[in-house]
C-alpha positions in Angstrom: 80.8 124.4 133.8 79.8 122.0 131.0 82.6 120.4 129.1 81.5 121.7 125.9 82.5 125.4 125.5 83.9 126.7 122.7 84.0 123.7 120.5 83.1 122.8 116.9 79.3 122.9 118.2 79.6 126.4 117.4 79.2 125.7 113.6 75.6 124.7 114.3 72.7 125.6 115.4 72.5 123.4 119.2 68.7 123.4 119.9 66.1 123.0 117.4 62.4 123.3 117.4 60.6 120.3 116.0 57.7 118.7 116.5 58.7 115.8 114.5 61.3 115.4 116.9 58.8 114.5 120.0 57.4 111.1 117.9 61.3 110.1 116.3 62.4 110.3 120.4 58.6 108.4 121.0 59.7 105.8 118.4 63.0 105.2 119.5 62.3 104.9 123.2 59.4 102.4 122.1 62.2 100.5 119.8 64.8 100.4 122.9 63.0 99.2 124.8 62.3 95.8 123.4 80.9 137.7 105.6 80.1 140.6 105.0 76.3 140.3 105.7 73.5 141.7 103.3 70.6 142.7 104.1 67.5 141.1 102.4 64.3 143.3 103.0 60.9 141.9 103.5 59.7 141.7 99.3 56.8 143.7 98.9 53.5 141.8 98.5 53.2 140.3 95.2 50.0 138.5 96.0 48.0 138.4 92.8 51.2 139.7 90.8 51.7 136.0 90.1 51.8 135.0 86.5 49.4 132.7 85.4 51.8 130.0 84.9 52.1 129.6 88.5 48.4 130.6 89.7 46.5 128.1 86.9 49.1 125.0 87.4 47.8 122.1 88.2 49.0 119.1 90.6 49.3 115.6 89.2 48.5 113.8 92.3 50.8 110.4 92.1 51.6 107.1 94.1 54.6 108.4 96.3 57.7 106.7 96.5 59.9 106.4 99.6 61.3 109.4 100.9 65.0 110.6 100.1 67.8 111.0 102.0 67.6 114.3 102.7 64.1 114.3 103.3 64.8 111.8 106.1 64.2 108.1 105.2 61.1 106.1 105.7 59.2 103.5 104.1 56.9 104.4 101.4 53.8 105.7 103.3 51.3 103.4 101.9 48.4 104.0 99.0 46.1 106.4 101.3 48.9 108.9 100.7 49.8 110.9 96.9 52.6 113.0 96.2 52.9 115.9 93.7 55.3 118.9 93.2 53.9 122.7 92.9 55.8 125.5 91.2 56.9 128.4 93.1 58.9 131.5 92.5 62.9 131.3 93.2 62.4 135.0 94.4 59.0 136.3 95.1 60.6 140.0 93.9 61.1 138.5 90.6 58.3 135.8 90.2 58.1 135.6 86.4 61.2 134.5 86.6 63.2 131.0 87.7 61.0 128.3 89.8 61.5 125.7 92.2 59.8 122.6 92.8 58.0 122.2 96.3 57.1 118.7 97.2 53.9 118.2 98.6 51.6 114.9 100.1 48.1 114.5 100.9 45.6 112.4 101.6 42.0 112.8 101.3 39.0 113.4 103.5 37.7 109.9 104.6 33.7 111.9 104.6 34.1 113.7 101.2 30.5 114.9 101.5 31.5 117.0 104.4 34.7 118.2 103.3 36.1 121.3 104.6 39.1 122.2 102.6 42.6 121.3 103.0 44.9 121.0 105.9 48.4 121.8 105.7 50.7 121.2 108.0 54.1 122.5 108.9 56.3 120.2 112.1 59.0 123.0 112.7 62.7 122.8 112.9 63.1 125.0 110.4 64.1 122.2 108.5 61.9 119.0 108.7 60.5 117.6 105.9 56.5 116.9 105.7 56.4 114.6 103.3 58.5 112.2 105.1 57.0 113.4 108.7 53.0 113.6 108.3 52.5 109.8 107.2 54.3 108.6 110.5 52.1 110.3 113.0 49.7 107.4 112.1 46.2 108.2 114.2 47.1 111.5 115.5 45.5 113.5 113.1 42.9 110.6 112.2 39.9 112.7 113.5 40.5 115.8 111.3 41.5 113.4 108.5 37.5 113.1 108.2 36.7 116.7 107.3 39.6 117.5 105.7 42.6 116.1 103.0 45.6 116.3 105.3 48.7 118.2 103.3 52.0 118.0 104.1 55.0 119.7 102.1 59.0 120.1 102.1 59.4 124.3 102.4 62.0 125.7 100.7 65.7 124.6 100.7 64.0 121.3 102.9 64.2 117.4 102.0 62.8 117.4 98.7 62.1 121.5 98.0 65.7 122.2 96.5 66.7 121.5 99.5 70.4 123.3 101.0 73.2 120.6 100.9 76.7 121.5 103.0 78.6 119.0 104.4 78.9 115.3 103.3 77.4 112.4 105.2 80.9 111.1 106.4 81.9 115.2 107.1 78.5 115.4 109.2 79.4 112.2 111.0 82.8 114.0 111.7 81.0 117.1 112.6 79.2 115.3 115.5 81.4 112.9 117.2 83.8 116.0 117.8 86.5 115.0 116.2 88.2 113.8 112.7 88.0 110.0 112.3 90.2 108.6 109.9 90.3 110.4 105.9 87.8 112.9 107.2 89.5 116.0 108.2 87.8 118.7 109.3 88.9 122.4 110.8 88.9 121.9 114.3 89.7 126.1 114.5 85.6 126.9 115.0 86.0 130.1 113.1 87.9 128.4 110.0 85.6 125.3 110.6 82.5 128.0 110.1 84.1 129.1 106.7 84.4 125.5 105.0 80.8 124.9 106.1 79.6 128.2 104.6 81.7 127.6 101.3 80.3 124.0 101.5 76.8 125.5 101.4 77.8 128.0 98.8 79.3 125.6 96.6 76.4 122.3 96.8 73.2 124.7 97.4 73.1 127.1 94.4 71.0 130.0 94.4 68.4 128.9 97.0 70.5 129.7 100.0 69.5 133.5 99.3 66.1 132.5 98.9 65.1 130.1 102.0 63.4 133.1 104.3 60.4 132.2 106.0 58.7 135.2 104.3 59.0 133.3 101.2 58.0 130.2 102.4 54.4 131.9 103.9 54.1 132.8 100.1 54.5 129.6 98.9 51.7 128.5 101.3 49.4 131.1 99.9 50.2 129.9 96.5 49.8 126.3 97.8 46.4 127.4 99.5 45.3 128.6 95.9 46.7 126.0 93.8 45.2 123.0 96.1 41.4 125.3 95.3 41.2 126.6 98.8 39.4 130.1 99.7 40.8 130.7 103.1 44.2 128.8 104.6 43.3 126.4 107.2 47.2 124.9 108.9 48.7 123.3 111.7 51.8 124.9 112.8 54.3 123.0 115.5 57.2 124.7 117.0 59.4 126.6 114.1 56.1 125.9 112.1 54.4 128.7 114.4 56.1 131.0 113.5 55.9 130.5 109.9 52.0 130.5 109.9 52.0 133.6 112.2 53.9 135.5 109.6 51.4 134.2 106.9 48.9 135.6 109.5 50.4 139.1 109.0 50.7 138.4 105.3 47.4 137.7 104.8 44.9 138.0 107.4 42.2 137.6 105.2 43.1 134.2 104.0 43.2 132.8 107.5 40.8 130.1 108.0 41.4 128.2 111.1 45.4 128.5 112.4 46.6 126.2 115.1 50.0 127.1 116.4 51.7 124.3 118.8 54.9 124.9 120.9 55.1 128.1 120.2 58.0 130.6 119.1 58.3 133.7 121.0 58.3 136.6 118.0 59.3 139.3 120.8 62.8 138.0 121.3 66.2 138.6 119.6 68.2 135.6 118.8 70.1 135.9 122.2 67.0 136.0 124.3 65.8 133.4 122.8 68.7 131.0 123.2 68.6 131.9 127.3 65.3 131.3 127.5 65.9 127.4 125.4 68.6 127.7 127.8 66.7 127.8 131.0 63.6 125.6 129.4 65.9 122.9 128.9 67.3 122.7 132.4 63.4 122.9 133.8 63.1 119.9 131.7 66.0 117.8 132.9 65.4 119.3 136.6 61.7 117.3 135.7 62.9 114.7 134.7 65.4 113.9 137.3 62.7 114.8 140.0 60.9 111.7 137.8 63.9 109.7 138.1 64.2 109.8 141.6 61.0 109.3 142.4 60.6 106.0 140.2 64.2 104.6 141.0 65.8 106.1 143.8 69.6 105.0 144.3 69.7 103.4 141.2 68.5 106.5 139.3 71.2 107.7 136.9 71.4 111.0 138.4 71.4 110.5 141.8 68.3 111.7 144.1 69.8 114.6 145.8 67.7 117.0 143.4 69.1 119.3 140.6 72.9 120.3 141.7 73.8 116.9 142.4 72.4 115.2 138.9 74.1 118.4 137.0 77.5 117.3 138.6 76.8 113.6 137.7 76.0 114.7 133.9 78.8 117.2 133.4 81.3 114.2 134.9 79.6 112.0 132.5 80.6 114.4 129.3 83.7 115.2 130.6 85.2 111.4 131.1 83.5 111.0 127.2 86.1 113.8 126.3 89.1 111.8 127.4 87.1 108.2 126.6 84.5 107.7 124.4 82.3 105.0 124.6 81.9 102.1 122.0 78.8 101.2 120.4 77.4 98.2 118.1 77.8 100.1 114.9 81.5 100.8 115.8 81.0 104.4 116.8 82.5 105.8 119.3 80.0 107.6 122.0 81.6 111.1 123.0 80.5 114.3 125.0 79.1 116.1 121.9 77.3 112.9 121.1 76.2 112.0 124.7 74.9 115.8 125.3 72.6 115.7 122.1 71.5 112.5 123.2 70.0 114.1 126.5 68.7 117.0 124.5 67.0 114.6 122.3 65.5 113.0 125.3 64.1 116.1 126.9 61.8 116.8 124.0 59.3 113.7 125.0 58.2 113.0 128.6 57.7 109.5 126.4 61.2 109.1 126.3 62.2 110.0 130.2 62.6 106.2 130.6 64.8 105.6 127.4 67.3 108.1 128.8 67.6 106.7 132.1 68.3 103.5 130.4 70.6 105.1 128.1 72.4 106.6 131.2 72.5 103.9 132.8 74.3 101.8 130.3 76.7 104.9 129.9 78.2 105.0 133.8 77.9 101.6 134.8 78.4 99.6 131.6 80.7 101.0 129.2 78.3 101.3 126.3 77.1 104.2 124.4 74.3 102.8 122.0 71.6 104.2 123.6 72.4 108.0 124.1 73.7 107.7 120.2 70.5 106.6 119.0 69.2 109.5 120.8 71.5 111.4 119.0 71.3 110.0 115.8 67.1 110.5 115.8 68.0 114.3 116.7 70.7 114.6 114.2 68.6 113.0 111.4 70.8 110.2 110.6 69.7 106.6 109.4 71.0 103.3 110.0 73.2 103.6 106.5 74.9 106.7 108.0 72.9 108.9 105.8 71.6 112.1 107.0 68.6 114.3 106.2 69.5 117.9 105.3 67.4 119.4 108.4 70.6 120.6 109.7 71.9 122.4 106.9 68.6 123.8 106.1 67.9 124.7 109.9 71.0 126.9 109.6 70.4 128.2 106.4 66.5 129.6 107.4 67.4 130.8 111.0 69.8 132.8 109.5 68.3 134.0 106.8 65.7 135.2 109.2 68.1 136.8 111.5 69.5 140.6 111.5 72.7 139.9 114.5 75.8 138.6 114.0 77.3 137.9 116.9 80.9 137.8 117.9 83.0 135.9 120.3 83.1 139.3 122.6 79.2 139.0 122.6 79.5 135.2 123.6 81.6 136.0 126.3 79.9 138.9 127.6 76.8 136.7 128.1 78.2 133.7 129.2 77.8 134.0 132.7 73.4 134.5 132.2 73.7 131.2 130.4 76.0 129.1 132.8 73.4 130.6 135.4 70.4 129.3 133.8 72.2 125.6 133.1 75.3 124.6 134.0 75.3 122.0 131.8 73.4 123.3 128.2 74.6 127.3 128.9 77.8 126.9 127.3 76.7 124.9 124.5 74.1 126.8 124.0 75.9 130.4 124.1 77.8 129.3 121.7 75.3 128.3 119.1 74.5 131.9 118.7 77.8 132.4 116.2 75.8 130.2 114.1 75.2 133.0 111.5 78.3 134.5 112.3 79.8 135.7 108.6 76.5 133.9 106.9 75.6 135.8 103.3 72.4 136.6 103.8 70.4 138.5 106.7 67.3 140.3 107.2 66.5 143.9 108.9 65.4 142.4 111.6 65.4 140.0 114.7 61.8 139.9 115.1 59.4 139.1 112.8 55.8 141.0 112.5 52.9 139.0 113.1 50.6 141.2 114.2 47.7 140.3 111.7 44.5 142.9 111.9 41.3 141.5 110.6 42.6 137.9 110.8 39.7 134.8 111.8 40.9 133.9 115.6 43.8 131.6 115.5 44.9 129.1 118.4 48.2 129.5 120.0 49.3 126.7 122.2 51.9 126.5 125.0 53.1 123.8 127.4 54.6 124.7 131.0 57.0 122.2 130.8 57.8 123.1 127.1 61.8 122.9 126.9 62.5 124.0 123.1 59.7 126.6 122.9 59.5 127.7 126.4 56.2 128.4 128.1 55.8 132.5 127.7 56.5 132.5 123.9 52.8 131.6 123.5 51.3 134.5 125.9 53.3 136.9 123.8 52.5 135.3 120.1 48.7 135.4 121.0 49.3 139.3 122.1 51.5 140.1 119.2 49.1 138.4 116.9 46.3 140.8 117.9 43.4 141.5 120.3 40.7 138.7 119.0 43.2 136.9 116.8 45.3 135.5 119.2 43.6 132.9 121.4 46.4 131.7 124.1 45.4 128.0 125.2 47.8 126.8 128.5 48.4 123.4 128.8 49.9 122.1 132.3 52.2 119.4 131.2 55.7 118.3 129.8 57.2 117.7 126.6 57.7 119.9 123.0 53.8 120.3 121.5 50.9 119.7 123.2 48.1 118.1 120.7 49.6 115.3 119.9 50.8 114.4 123.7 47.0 112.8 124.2 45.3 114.9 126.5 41.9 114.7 125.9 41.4 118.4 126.9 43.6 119.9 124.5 42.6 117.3 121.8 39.0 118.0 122.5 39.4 122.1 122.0 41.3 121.7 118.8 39.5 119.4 117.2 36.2 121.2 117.4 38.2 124.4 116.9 39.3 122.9 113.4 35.7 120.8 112.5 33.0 122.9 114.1 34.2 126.4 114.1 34.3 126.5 117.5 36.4 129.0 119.2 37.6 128.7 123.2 37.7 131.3 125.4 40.9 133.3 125.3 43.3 132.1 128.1 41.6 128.1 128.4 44.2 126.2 130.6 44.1 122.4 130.1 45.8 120.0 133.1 
């Protein structure tokens, strides 16, 4: 059994879907190396309901300036890229009404004369910011940078997009070393704890925690789509960002221009499904990588070489001597077992970064030192050198559960515990407990699935890696089915890691790319190796 059970974790969401999250890990391991719940109903469709003020506005393209804070901080990304803010409707049920400001960035085709349109893109969490993501993924994208102006935006209640604010830097640091240092007193009861975070969201987010739905935030792509001069949407969608252009899909299948949907969210699960199957995906990743590890360094591999059992014992004795002894670190943190576990999640994400957890492990057990697995954990948790973190946290909780009907209860948790501890001794508690997340959260929707099933949509591409551990493998079969007969196009790729076009196989590269730039559509059910 894993050392963290019922702890603080359970104020959080434990695993996120990112794409983002795959180059931060990449990064770093290059770097190391040298209530009472309401429920909010689907708003009708006010597509062309929308007053003029918002369908006529116009952008004013500018020189960005670094990214914020909460948007996750970078350096400026450079004069190829422009920023700009659109207006959008608070509440898409009342759009003549109060705005917010979405941030947006762009730059242009590099062939103008054989411009398609705009690309937008979306990197998942829910929660990660585009503006401060889609400059960093540097020559990824570089091909369909030709043919189209590459877009990237904070959604609603994200990084610069009124973003949801809860806890303070120094109560987040709190939050995640599992414990109180010094004048920073938090609940350690995870029921009270869950109240002062939801009050703390309450009290610093205003009136877009009620309004951070990914229904809303497919809208505001339509209304991006028309504003930016499009005719038909054309968007890349990684991990949470599948799901939010499936539900544009099914909002507007006759805007869909060409939809690519990486790592992909399974829309047939509830909230507890889901979480099993994370559950189970992130054990088949660290069984990979400790195959990997045993292979490459035998004895001296950090979990051992006698295969899966064995290296989940070594692990969970790691945590468990963090609980009684943290580790120290260079920035005078101390490494604990809630730190240490993100840490390996973090690594898990990226096959890239197999070798920068082995490292970090290594310096865990056999040299006292935690720096590694906290950098790790810091990337995850979106905190900077300064001790200043993004706001993908607090926005990840507020989306998911705005998008989520269940609320479950501790009698729930327990009840299901023993599937989890079955599928990974060492994320199912953790990850179990993750589902009271939403757990007395004000707002809810009718439902635990969303519809995607988009009729009379162009064919869209729907991705999925085998050794996938956030967005496990089948969630992809089933989005391509749910999406439609001749909509959804399932593409298998055999590999490891979160995503699949931007891990550099040239298959997978090769079918999106002329996909997005010649209109060319792959046979249904294309495996790449």
């Amino acid at each position: 059994m894993s050392p963290l059970t019922k702890t603080r974790r359970t104020g959080l969401s434990t695993a996120r879907r990112t794409g983002a999250l795959t180059a931060t890990v990449a990064v770093i391991a290059t770097a190391l190396a040298g209530w009472t719940a309401h429920a909010s109903p689907q708003p009708a469709d006010t597509s062309g309901q929308l007053p003029s003020s918002l369908t006529a506005q116009s952008l004013n393209w500018h020189t960005c300036a670094p990214p914020t804070p909460a948007q996750g901080t970078q350096p400026a990304p450079g004069r190829a890229w422009q920023c700009a803010t659109i207006k959008a409707p608070l509440d898409y049920t009342h759009p003549d009404k109060k705005t917010i400001s979405l941030a947006l960035i762009r730059t242009k085709a590099t062939d103008p004369h054989r411009r398609i349109g705009s690309l937008l893109f979306n990197f998942g969490g829910p929660g990660a910011s585009g503006v401060s993501i889609l400059p960093t993924f540097g020559d990824e994208f570089q091909t369909l940078n030709t043919r189209y102006d590459l877009v990237g935006f904070d959604p609603r209640g994200v990084g610069a997009s009124a973003p949801v604010t809860c806890l303070t830097d120094k109560e987040t640091d709190a939050y995640y070393t599992g414990n109180s240092p010094g004048d920073t007193a938090l609940p350690q009861d995870p029921a009270t704890f869950a109240r002062h975070y939801l009050n703390s969201c309450r009290n610093n987010s205003g009136n877009i925690l009620s309004h951070v739905d990914t229904v809303s935030a497919a809208r505001d792509m339509d209304l991006m789509r028309h504003v930016l001069g499009d005719r038909k949407l054309h968007y890349f969608g990684m991990s949470y960002g599948t799901k939010l252009g499936a539900v544009y899909a099914h909002l507007y299948p006759h805007h869909v221009g060409h939809l690519v949907l990486d790592a992909v969210m399974d829309p047939t699960k509830t909230p507890l499904q889901e979480a099993l199957a994370q559950t189970a995906g992130f054990q088949l990743a660290l069984d990979n990588y400790m195959k990997d590890c045993a292979a490459a360094h035998g004895a001296a591999c950090p979990t051992g070489t006698t295969g899966s059992d064995g290296g989940n014992q070594k692990l969970v004795a790691l945590l468990t001597a963090l609980n009684q002894h943290p580790l120290p670190t260079r920035d005078g943190r101390k490494l604990t077992a809630d730190l240490a576990f993100t840490g390996i999640m973090s690594a898990l994400y990226s096959q890239s970064a197999w070798p920068t957890l082995t490292t970090a492990l290594n310096e865990a057990q056999h040299h006292g030192r935690g720096d590694t697995l906290l950098a790790l954990a810091d990337a995850y948790n979106g905190r900077d050198p300064q001790g200043r973190y993004s706001n993908i946290n607090s926005a990840n909780t507020a989306i998911n559960c705005a998008d989520q009907k269940q609320r479950y209860t501790d009698t729930d948790i327990t009840t299901h515990l023993p599937q989890f501890r079955d599928a990974s001794p060492l994320f199912g508690d953790a990850m179990a407990w993750s589902l009271t997340t939403c757990t007395g959260w004000p707002t809810a929707t009718t439902t635990d699935t969303p519809n995607v099933n988009a009729p009379g949509s162009a064919p869209i591409l729907v991705i999925g890696n085998t050794g996938d551990p956030a967005t496990p493998y089948q969630g992809a079969r089933h989005m391509a089915h749910a999406l439609g007969t001749g909509v959804g196009i399932h593409i298998t790729l055999t590999g490891q890691g979160h995503g699949g076009y931007t891990s550099n196989n040239t298959c997978l590269t090769n079918l999106v790319d002329h996909y997005l730039l010649n209109n060319t559509t792959p046979p249904n059910n294309t495996t790449c190796t």
